[in-house]
C-alpha positions as CSV (number, residue, x, y, z in Angstrom):
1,X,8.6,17.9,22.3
2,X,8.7,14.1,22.1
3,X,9.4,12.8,18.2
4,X,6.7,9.8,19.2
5,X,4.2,12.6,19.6
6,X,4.7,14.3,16.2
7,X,4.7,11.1,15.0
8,X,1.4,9.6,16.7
9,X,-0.4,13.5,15.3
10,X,1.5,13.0,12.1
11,X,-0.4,9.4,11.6
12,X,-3.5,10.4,12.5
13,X,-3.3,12.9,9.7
14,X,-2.1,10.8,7.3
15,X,-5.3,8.3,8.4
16,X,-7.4,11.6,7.8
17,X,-5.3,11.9,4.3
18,X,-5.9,8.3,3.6
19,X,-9.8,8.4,4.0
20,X,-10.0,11.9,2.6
21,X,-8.4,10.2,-1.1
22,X,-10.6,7.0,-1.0
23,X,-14.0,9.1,-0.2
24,X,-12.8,11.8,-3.5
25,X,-11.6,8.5,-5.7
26,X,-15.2,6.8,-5.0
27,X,-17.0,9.9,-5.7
28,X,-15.5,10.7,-8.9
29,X,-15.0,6.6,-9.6
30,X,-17.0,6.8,-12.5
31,X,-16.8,4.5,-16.0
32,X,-13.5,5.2,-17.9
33,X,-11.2,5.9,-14.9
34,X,-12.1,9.3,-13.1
35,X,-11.0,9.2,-9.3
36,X,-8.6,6.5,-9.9
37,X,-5.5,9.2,-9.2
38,X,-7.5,9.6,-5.6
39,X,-7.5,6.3,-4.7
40,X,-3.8,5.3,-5.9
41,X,-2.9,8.1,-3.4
42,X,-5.6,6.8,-0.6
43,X,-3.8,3.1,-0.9
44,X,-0.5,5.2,-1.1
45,X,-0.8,7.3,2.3
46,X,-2.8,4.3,4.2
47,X,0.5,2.1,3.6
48,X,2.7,4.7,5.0
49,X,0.8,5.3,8.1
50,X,1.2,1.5,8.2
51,X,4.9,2.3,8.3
52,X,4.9,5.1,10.3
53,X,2.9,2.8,13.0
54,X,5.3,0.4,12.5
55,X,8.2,2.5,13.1
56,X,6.5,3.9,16.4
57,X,6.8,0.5,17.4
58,X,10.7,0.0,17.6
59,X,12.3,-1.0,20.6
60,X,8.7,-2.5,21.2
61,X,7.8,-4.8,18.4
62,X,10.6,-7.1,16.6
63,X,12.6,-5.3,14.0
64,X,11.0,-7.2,11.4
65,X,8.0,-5.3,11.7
66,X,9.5,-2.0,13.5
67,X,12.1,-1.7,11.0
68,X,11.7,-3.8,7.9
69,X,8.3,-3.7,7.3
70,X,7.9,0.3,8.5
71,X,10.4,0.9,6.0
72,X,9.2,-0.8,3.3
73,X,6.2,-0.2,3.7
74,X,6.3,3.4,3.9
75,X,8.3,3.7,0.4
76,X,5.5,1.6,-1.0
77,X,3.3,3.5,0.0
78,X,5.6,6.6,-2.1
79,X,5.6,4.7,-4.5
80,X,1.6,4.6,-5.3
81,X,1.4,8.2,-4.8
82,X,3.8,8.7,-8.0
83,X,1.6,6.3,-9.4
84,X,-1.0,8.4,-8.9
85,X,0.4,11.5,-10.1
86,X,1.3,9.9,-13.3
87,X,-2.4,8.5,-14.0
88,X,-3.5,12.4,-13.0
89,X,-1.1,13.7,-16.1
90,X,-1.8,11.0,-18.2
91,X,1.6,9.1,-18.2
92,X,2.2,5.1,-17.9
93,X,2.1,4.2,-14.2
94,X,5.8,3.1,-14.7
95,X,5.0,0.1,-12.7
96,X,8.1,-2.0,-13.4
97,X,10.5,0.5,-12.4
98,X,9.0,1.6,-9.2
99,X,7.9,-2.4,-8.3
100,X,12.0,-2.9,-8.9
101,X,13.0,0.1,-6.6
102,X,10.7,-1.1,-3.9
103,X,12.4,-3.9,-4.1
104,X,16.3,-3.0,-4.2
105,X,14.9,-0.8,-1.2
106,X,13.3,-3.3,1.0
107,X,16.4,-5.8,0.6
108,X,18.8,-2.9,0.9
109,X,16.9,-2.1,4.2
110,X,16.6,-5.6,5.3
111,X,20.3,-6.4,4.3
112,X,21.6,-3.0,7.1
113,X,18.9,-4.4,9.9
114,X,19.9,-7.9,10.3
115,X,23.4,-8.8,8.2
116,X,25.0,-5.4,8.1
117,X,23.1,-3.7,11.2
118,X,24.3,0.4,10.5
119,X,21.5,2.4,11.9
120,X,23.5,5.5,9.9
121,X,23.5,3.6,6.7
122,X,19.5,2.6,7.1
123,X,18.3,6.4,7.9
124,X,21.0,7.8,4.9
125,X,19.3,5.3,2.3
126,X,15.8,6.1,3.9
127,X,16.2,9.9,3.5
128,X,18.0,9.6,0.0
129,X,14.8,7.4,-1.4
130,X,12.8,10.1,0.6
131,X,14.3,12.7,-1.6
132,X,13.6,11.2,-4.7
133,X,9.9,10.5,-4.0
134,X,9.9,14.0,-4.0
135,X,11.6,15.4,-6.8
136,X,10.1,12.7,-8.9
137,X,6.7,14.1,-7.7
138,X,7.7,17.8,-8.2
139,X,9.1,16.9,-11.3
140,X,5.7,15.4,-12.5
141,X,3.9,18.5,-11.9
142,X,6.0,21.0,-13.1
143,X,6.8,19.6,-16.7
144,X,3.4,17.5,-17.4
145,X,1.0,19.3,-19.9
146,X,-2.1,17.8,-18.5
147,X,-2.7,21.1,-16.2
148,X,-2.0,24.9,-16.8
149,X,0.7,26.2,-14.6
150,X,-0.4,28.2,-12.2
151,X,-0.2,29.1,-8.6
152,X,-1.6,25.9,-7.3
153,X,0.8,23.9,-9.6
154,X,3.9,26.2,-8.2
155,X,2.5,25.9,-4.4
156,X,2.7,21.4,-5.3
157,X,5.8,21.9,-6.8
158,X,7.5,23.7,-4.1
159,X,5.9,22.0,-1.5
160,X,7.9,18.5,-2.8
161,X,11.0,19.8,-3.7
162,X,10.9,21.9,-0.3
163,X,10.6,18.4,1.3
164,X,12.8,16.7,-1.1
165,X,15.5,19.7,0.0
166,X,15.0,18.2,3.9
167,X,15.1,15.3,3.7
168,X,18.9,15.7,0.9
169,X,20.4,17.9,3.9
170,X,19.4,15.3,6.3
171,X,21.3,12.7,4.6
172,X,24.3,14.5,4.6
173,X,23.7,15.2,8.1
174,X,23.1,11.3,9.1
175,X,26.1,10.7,6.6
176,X,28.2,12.6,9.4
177,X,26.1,12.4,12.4
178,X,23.7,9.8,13.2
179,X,21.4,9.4,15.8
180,X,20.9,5.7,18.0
181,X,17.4,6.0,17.1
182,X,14.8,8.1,14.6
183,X,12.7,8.8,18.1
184,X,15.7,10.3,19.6
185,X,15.0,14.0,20.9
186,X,17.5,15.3,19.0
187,X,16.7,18.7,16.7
188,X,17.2,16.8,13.4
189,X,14.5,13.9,14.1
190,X,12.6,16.6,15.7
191,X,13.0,19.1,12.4
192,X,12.1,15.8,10.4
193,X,8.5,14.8,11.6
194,X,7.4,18.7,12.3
195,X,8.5,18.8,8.1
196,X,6.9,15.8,7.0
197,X,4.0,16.4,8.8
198,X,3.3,19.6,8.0
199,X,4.3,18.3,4.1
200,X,2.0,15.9,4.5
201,X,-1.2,18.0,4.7
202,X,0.1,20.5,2.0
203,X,0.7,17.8,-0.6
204,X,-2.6,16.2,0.3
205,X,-5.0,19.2,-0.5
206,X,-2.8,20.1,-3.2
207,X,-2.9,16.9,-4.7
208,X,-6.8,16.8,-4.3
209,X,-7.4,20.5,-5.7
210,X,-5.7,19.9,-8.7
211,X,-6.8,16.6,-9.4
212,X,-10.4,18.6,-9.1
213,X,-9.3,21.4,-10.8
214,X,-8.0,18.9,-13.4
215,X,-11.7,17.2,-13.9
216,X,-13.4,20.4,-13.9
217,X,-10.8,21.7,-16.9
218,X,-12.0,18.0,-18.6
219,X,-15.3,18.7,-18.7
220,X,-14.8,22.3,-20.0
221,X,-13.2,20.6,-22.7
222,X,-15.3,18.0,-23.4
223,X,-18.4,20.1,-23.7
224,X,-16.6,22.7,-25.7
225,X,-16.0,19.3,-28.2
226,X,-19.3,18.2,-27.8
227,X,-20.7,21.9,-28.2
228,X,-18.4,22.0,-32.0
229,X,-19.7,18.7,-32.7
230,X,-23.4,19.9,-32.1
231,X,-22.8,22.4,-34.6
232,X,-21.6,20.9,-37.1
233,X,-24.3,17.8,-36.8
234,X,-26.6,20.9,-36.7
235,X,-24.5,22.6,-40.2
236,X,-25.0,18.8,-41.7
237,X,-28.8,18.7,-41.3
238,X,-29.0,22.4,-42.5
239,X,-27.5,21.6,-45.6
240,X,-29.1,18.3,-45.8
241,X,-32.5,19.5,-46.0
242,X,-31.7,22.4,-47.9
243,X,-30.1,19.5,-50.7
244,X,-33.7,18.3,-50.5
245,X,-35.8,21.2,-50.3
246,X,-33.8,22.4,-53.7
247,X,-34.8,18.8,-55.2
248,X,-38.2,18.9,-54.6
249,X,-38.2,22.8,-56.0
250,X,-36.6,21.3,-59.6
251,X,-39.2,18.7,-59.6
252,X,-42.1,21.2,-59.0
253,X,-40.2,23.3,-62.1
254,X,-40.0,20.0,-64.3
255,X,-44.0,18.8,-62.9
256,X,-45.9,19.5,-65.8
257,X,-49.5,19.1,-63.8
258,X,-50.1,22.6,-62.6
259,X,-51.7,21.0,-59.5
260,X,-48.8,18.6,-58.6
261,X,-46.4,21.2,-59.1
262,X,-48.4,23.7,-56.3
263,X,-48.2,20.4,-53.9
264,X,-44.1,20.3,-54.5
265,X,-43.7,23.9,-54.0
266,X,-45.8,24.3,-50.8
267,X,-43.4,21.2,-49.7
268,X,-40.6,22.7,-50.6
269,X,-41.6,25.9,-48.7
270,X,-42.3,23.5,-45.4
271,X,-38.9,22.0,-45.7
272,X,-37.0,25.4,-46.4
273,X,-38.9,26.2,-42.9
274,X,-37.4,23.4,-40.8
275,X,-33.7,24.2,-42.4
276,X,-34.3,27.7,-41.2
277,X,-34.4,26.5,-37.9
278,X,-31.3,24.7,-37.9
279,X,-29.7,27.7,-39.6
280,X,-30.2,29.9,-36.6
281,X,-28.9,27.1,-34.1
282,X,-26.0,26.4,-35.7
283,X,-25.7,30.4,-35.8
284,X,-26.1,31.0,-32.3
285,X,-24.8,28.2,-30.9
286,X,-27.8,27.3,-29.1
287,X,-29.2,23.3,-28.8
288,X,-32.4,23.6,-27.3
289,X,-34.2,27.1,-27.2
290,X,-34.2,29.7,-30.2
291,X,-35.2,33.2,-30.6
292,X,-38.7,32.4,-32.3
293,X,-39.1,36.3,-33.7
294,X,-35.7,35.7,-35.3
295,X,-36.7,32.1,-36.5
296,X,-40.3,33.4,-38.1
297,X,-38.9,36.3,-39.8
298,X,-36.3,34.4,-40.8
299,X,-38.9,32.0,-42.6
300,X,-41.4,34.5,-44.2
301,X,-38.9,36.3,-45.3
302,X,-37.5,33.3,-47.5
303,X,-40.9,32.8,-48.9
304,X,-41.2,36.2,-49.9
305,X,-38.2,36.4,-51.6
306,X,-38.8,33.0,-53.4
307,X,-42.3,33.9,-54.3
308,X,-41.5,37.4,-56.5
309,X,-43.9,38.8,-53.7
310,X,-42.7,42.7,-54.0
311,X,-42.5,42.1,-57.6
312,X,-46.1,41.9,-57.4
313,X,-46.5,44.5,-55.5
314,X,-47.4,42.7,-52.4
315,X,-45.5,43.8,-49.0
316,X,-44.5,42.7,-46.0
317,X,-45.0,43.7,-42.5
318,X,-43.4,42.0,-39.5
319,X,-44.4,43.2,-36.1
320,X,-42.3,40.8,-33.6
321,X,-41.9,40.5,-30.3
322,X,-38.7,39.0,-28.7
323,X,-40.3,35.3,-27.6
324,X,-37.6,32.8,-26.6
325,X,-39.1,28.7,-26.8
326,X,-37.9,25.1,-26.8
327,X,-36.4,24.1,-30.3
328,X,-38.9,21.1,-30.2
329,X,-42.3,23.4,-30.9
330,X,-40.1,25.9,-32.8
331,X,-40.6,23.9,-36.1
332,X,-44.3,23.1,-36.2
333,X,-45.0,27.6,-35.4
334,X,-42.2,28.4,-38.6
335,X,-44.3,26.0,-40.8
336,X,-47.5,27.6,-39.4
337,X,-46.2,30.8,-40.2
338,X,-44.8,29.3,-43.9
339,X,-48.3,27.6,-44.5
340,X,-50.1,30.9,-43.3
341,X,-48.3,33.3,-45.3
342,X,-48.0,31.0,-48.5
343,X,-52.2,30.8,-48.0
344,X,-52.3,34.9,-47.9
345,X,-50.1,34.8,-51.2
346,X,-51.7,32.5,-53.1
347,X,-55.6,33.4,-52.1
348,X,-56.0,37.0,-50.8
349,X,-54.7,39.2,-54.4
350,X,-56.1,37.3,-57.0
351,X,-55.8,39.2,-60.5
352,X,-52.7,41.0,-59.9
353,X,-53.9,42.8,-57.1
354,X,-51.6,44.5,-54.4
355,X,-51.6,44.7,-50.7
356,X,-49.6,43.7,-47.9
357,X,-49.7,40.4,-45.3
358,X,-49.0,41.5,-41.7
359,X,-47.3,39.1,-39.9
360,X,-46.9,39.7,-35.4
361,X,-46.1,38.2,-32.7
362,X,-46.5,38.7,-29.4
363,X,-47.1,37.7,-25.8
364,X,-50.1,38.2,-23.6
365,X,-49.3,36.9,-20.1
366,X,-48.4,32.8,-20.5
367,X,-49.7,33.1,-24.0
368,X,-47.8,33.9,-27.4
369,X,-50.0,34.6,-30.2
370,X,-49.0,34.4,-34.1
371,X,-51.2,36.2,-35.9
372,X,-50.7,36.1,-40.1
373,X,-53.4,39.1,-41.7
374,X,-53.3,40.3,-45.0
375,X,-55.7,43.3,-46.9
376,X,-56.8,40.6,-49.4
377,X,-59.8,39.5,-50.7
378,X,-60.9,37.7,-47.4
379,X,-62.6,35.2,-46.8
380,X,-65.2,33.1,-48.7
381,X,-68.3,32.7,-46.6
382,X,-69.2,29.9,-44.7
383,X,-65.2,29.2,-44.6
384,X,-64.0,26.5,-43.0
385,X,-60.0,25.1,-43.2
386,X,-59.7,22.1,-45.6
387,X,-63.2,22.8,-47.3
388,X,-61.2,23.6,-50.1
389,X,-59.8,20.1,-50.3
390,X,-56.5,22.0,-49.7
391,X,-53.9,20.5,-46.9
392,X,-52.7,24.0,-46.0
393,X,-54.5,25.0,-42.9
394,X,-55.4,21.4,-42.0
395,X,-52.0,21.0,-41.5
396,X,-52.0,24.3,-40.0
397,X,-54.5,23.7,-37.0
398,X,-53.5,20.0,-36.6
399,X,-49.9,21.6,-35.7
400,X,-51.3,24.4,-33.6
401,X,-52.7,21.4,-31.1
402,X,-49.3,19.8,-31.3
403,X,-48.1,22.8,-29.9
404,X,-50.9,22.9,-27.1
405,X,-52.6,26.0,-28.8
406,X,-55.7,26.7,-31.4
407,X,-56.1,28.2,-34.4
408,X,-58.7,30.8,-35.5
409,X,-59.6,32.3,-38.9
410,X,-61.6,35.1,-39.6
411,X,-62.3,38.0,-42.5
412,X,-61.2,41.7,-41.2
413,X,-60.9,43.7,-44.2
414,X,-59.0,40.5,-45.5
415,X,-58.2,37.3,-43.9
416,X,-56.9,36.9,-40.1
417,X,-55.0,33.9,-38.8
418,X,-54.8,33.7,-35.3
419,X,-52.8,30.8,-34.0
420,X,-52.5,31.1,-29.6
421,X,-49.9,28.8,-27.9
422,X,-48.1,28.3,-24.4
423,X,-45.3,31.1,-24.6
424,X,-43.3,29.0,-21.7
425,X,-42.1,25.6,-21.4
């Protein structure tokens, strides 16, 4: 097989290469510097098919181009790749060194075309620079701790010091044995494109799977951070309104007007309801949805507890049905439930009667419905909520439309809250 051949099919690919790192660098070329690994090895494989066209042109073209130019050109071209690799691990681009060795290379390769012309000399410095592209590149994956190791890591690493191996033995081949021309049909230019091209589209798609693989471990990361950060915002307003709910429960203790102190406590029981809600987030884990049967019994169970209830001999019943919803409405149904119960306690056993509040909840099709009873005194006649004066189930109806539901009340051997709501969404 003719060298020129492999060498026209092993441009083409690294044209296909080329594109194939500019399209994945502009896709992922988003603020702060993702995709910019992809496009240092674009710019890097698009100046060495440069080269390698200019080196298809000798014995055409004017050694200045054929020879100089394809040469330099094509180490410059190695050169951005390891420039790339670096930004992928997270290193300085070393700029300074390489834009020194490019240098030293292109005068070096200038100096054996035109004042010292030694085809044998040009093709031993051109393989030994070869070489070192690709230790340095093997090198760079193996020890960076950017990536896990694994087999794609081991499969890049190999790959370049497999080439970097060729290209050392074809050195001290040339050092001994040198052809008139790199396009001469000889087994050891022959050997040299079938390896570099078949190098070339390994090192490519590794390059490109583990700069993916790379982003993909990023974002894992960064949501995991994001995700602890959550938390502990959510921990921070936990304990936040806890701080306050407990200050507004001293002041009701200190309020020596029996009525203001019934408006701090029934606050206090309102905020202890939201901070409920943030307990369980921060609990699960969850940002946006929460287990509502968990979240009401959660709340009416702390209101029990901080209203004596069993000491008075009053019970409670829970009856509730897993119902998953959107944090948002999650708030205004626990303070429905707090303001529904708290109502039951403080109206349905008057005299230090006993009896028990029922509290369920359950879904009927599309529709969730909280229901708060008790075996109370029931209901005055002619009832309406906020006759009273109270805020109570005022509040309780005006947040059962915020939630997109209605609110009934009713006497059944006691009173019976019924609030109904979207159960999706």
């Amino acid at each position: 097989m003719d060298p020129r051949t492999i060498a026209l099919l092993m441009l083409i690919s690294g044209a296909e290469c080329s594109m194939l790192f500019f399209a994945a660098g502009f896709l992922r070329g988003i603020p702060g510097g993702a995709g910019r690994p992809s496009r240092y090895w674009g710019a890097g494989t698009a100046a060495f098919v440069l080269g390698l066209l200019g080196l298809a042109t000798q014995g055409i073209a004017h050694p200045w181009f054929s020879v100089a130019f394809a040469n330099s050109s094509i180490i410059l071209g190695q050169l951005l790749i390891l420039v790339g690799i670096r930004g992928l691990a997270g290193l300085r681009p070393a700029l300074p060194r390489y834009g020194i060795s490019w240098l030293v290379y292109s005068s070096a390769a200038i100096l054996l075309t035109f004042v010292l012309p030694s085809t044998r000399a040009r093709i031993l410095l051109f393989s030994l620079a070869i070489a070192a592209f690709y230790v340095e590149a093997a090198v760079l994956i193996l020890v960076s701790k950017a990536w896990r190791k694994g087999p794609l890591t081991l499969f890049l690493a190999g790959t370049f010091l497999t080439l970097a191996l060729f290209f050392a033995a074809r050195a001290a081949v040339s050092a001994f044995l040198s052809p008139p021309s790199i396009f001469s049909p000889t087994a050891m230019n022959l050997a040299t494109y079938i390896v570099s091209h078949v190098g070339l589209i390994g090192w490519s798609l590794g390059l490109l799977l583990l700069e993916q693989q790379k982003t993909e471990a990023d974002l894992e990361r960064a949501l995991r951070g994001k995700e602890v950060l959550f938390k502990e915002l959510q921990h921070r307003i936990k304990n936040s309104i806890s701080v306050i709910a407990s200050l507004v429960s001293l002041e009701s203790t200190r309020a020596e007007d029996a009525r203001c102190a019934a408006v701090l406590e029934a606050l206090e029981g309102r905020i202890s309801a939201i901070a409920s809600l943030y307990e369980q987030l921060f609990r699960t884990g969850e940002t946006d949805r929460v287990d509502l049967d968990l979240y009401l019994k959660a709340v009416v169970e702390a209101l029990f507890s901080g209203q004596a209830a069993r000491d008075r001999g009053i019970l409670l019943e829970l009856d509730l049905e897993e119902i998953r919803i959107d944090a948002r409405r999650a708030v205004p149904l626990g303070i429905i439930a707090n303001e529904l119960a708290a109502d039951s306690l403080k109206h349905a056993f008057p005299g230090g009667r006993t009896g028990s509040v029922r509290v369920s909840l359950r879904a009927e099709g599309p529709t969730a419905i909280l229901r708060v009873r008790d075996d109370g005194v029931g209901l005055p006649e002619g009832f309406a909520p906020g006759a009273s004066g109270g805020l109570g189930l005022v509040l309780v109806d005006m947040l059962a439309r915020q939630v997109g539901g209605s609110f009934e009340a009713s006497s059944e051997g006691g009173a019976a809250f019924t609030v109904r709501f979207p159960g999706e969404g």
